[in-house]
C-alpha positions in Angstrom: -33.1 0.7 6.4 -31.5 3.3 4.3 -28.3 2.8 2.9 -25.1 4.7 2.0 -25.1 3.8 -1.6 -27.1 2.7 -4.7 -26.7 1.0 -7.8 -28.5 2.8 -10.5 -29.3 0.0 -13.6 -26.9 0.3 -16.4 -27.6 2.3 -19.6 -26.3 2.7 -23.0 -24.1 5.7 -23.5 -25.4 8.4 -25.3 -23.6 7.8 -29.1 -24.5 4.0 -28.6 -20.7 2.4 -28.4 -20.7 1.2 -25.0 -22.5 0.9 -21.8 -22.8 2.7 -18.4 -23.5 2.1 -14.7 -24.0 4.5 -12.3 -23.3 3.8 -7.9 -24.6 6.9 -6.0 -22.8 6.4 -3.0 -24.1 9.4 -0.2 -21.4 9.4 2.3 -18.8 11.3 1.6 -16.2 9.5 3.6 -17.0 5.9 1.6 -16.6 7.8 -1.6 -13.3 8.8 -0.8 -12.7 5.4 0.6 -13.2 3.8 -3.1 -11.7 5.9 -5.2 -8.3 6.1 -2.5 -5.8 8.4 -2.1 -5.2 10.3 -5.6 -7.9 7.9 -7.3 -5.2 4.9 -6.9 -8.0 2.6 -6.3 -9.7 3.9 -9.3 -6.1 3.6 -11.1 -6.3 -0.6 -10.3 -9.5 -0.5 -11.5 -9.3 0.6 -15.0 -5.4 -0.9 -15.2 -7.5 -4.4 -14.4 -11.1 -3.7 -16.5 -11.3 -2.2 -19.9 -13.7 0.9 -18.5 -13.7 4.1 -17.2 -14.3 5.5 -14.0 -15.0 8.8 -12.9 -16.8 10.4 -10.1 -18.9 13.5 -10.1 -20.5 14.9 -6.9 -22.0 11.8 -5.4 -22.3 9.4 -8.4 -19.7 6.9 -9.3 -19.4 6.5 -13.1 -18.3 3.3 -15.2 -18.3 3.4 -18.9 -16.8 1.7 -21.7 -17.8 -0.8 -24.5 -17.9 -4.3 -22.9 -21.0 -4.8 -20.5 -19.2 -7.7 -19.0 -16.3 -5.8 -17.4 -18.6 -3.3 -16.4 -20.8 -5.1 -14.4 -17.6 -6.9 -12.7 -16.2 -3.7 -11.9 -19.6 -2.9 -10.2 -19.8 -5.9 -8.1 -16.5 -5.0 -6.8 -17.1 -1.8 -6.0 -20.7 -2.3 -4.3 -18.6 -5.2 -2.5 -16.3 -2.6 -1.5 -19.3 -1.0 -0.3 -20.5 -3.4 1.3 -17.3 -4.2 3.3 -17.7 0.1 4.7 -21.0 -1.4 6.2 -19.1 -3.5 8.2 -16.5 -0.9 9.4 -14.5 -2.1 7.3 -12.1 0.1 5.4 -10.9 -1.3 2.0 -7.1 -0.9 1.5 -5.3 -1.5 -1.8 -4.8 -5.3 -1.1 -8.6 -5.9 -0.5 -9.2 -4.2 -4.0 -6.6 -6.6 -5.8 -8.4 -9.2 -3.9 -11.9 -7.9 -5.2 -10.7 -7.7 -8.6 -9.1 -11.4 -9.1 -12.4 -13.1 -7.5 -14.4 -10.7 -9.8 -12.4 -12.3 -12.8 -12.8 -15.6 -11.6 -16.1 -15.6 -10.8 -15.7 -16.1 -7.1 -17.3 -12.7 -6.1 -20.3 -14.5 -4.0 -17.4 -15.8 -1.4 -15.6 -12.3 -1.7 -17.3 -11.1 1.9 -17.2 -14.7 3.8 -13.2 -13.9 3.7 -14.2 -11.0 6.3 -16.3 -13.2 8.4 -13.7 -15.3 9.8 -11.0 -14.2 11.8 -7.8 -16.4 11.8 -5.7 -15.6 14.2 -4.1 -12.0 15.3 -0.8 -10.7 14.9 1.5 -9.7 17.9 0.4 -6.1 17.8 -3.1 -7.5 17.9 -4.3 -6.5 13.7 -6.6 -9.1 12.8 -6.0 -12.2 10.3 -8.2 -13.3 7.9 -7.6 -14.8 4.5 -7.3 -12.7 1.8 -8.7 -14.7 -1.4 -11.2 -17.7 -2.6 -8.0 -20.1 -2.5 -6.8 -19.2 1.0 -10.4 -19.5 2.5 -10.5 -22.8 0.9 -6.8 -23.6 2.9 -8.4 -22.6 5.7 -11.1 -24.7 5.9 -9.2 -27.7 4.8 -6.8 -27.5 7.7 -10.2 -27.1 10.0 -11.7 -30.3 8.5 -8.5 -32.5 7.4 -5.5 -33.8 9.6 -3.4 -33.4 6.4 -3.6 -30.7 3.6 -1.2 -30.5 0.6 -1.5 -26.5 -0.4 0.5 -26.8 -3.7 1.1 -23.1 -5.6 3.0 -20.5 -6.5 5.1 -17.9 -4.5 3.0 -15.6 -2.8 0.0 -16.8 -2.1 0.4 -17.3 1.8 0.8 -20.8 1.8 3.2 -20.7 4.3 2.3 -17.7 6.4 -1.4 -19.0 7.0 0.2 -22.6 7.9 2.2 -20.6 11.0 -0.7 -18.8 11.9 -3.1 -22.0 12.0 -0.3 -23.6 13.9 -0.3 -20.9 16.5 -3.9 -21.0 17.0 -3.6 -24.7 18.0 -1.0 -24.1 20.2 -2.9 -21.1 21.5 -6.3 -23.2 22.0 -4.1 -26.5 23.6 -5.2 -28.6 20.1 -1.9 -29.4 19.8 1.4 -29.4 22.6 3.9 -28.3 19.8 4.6 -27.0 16.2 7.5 -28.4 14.2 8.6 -26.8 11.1 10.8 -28.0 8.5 12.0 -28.1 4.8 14.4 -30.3 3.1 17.7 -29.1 3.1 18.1 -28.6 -0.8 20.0 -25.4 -2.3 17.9 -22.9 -4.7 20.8 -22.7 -7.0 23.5 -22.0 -4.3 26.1 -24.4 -2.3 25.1 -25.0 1.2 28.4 -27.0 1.9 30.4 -23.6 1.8 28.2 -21.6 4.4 29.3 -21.7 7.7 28.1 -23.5 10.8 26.1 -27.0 11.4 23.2 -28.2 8.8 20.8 -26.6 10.9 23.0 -23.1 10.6 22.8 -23.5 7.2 19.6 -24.5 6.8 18.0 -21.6 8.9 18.5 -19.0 6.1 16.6 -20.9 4.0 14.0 -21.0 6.9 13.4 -17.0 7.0 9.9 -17.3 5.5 9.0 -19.4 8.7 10.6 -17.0 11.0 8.8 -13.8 9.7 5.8 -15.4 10.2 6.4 -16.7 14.0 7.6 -13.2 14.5 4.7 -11.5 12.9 2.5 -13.5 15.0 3.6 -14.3 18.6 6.6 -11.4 18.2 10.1 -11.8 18.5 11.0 -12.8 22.4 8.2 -15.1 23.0 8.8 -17.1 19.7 12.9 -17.3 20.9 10.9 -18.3 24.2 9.2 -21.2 22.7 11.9 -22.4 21.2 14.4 -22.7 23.7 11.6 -24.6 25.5 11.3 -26.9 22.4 7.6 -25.7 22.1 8.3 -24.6 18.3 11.1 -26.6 16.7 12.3 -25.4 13.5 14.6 -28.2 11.7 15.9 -29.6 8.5 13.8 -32.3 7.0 16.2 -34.7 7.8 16.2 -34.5 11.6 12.7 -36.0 10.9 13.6 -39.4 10.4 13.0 -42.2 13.0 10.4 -39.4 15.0 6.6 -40.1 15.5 5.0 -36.6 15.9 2.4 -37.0 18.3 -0.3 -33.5 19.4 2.2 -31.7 17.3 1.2 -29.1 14.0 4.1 -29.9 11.4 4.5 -27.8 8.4 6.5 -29.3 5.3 7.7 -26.4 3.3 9.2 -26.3 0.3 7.6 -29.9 0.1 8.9 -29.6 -4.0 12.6 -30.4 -3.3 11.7 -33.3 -1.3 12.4 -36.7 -2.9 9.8 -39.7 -3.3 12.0 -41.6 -0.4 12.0 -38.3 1.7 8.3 -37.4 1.2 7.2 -40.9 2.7 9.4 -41.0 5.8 8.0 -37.7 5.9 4.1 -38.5 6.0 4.5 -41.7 7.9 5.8 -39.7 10.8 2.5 -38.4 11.8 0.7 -39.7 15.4 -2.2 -39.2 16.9 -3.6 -35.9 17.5 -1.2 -34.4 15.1 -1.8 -32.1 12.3 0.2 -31.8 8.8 0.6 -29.0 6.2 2.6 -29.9 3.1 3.2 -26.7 1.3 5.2 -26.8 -2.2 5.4 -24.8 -5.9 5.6 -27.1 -9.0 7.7 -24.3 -10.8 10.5 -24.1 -8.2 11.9 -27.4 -7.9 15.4 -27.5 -6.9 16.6 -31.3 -7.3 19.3 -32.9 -9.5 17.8 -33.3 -12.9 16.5 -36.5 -13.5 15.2 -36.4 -9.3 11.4 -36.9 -9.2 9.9 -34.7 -7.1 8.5 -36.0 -3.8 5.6 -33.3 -3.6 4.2 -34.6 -7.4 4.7 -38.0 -6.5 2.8 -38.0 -3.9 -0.4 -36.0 -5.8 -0.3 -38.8 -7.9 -0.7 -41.5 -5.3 -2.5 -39.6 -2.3 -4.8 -37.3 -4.0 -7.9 -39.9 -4.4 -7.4 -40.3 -0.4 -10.6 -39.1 1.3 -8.8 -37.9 4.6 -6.1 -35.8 2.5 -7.2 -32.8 1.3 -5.1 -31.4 -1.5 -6.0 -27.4 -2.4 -4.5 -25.7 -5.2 -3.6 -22.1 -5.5 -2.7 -20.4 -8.8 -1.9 -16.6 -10.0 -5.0 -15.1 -8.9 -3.9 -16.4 -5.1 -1.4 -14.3 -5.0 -1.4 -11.8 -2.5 2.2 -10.0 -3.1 2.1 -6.7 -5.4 -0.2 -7.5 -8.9 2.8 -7.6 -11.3 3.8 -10.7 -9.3 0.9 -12.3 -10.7 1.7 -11.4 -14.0 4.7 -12.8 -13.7 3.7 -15.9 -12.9 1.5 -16.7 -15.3 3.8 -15.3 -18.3 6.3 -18.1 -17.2 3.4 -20.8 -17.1 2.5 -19.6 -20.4 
């Protein structure tokens, strides 16, 4: 079969201080689909590899001085390519993506995170994880009844434990989904907001809501809840409960304490499921408070039917200078 595009095999440049690779890709319509809108996809390219790329007629160019970025920025671009086969049109996001596996030497999973669709969202767009670490989430939820997905900010912890809990629901694996974080201020005073605990714990919720919302859309998630089908609560209403055929999602699982974290985890029943979600870097508790969530790594993690995954900056999934962030403060 005849394809779209072809590698050509890389050569040295012409004055001998660097490398080239050329991609001749044939359809016009994939070019344009990896170089994007005013070359911004080339733009993340070069801002991420120390190359060049330009484009002349039908031939993709990459050139500079170190063969290794080169051929990285290769594979993600005949990835890309490869992704067009599928009908598959690469947007910024799935370039990011591309890039960080490239770096990490994940590229050989790069097109399994296509293969499997998650779930859908309420307008019917199609779910599927978006990294190496969130495929790995994924398929520790499918084979574990409890998974610890311990991270940093934006890395869809928490958005891929809603939609997995929704698919459940959807395919009767479980009767209800129970959501909950411990009731700890990130630096502000709950005591002076208005309302009940659970009033003032539901700001601190949103996360949780955007993604029920995103998914099963606004009506039918207040729907579900009024009919106590999803149950969104403080950690604390927890206690004394055996969660039977229910998905429960822990987030925020780093501002619980030892004491909360094992009431927690001892209120799972049969046919249940449990996601404990949690960011070393954003604890929240009095100094001097050990953290439930690295507590229980420490006793739980040799456990063969936990399953704890571990994301770090090159999970993330929010704009790239997030990930920057992140790791100048770990640094």
């Amino acid at each position: 079969m005849t394809r779209d595009f072809n590698v050509e095999g890389a050569n040295f440049l012409a004055n001998g201080t660097g490398f080239s690779q050329e991609i001749v890709v044939t359809n016009t319509e994939w070019l344009m689909a990896i170089l994007g809108n005013h070359d911004k996809h080339v733009k993340l390219l070069e801002d991420s590899f120390d190359v060049t790329v330009s484009s002349r007629g039908e031939t993709i160019s990459i050139t500079g001085t170190n063969q290794e970025e080169i051929e990285q920025t290769t594979l993600v671009i005949k990835a890309l390519l490869e992704l067009l086969e599928r009908h598959i049109t690469p947007r910024s996001m799935d370039i990011v993506t591309a890039i960080k596996m490239a770096k990490d030497d994940k590229m050989p999973f790069f097109l399994n995170l296509y293969d499997e669709i998650v779930g859908r969202t309420a307008d019917g767009k199609a779910i599927r994880a978006k990294n190496y670490g969130q495929l790995q989430y994924i398929k520790a939820v499918e084979k574990y009844d409890m998974v610890f997905g311990v991270g940093p900010a934006g890395t869809g912890k928490t958005y891929l434990a809603v939609v997995l809990a929704v698919q459940a629901l959807k395919e009767g694996k479980v009767k209800k989904i129970i959501l909950t974080r411990p009731a700890v201020e990130a630096g502000e005073n709950l005591g002076f907001l208005p309302g009940d605990l659970k009033e003032k714990v539901d700001p601190y919720l949103r996360p949780v809501y955007d993604a029920l919302y995103n998914v099963y859309g606004t009506e039918h998630t207040n729907r579900l809840m009024e009919r106590g089908v999803i149950e969104i609560a403080p950690l604390a209403y927890m206690r004394g409960r055996t969660l039977e055929d229910a998905f429960v999602i822990l987030d925020e699982a780093q501002n619980t304490t030892i004491a909360q974290m094992k009431m927690f985890l001892t209120r799972m029943g049969f046919g249940s499921k449990m996601i404990i979600n949690g960011d070393h870097t954003q604890i929240d508790l009095p100094k001097g408070v050990r953290s439930g969530l690295i507590d229980a790594e420490a006793k739980l993690k040799n456990l063969e039917r936990i399953k704890f995954v571990t994301f770090d900056e090159f999970d993330v999934v929010r704009h790239p200078v997030v990930a920057d962030i992140i790791k100048a403060y770990n640094e």
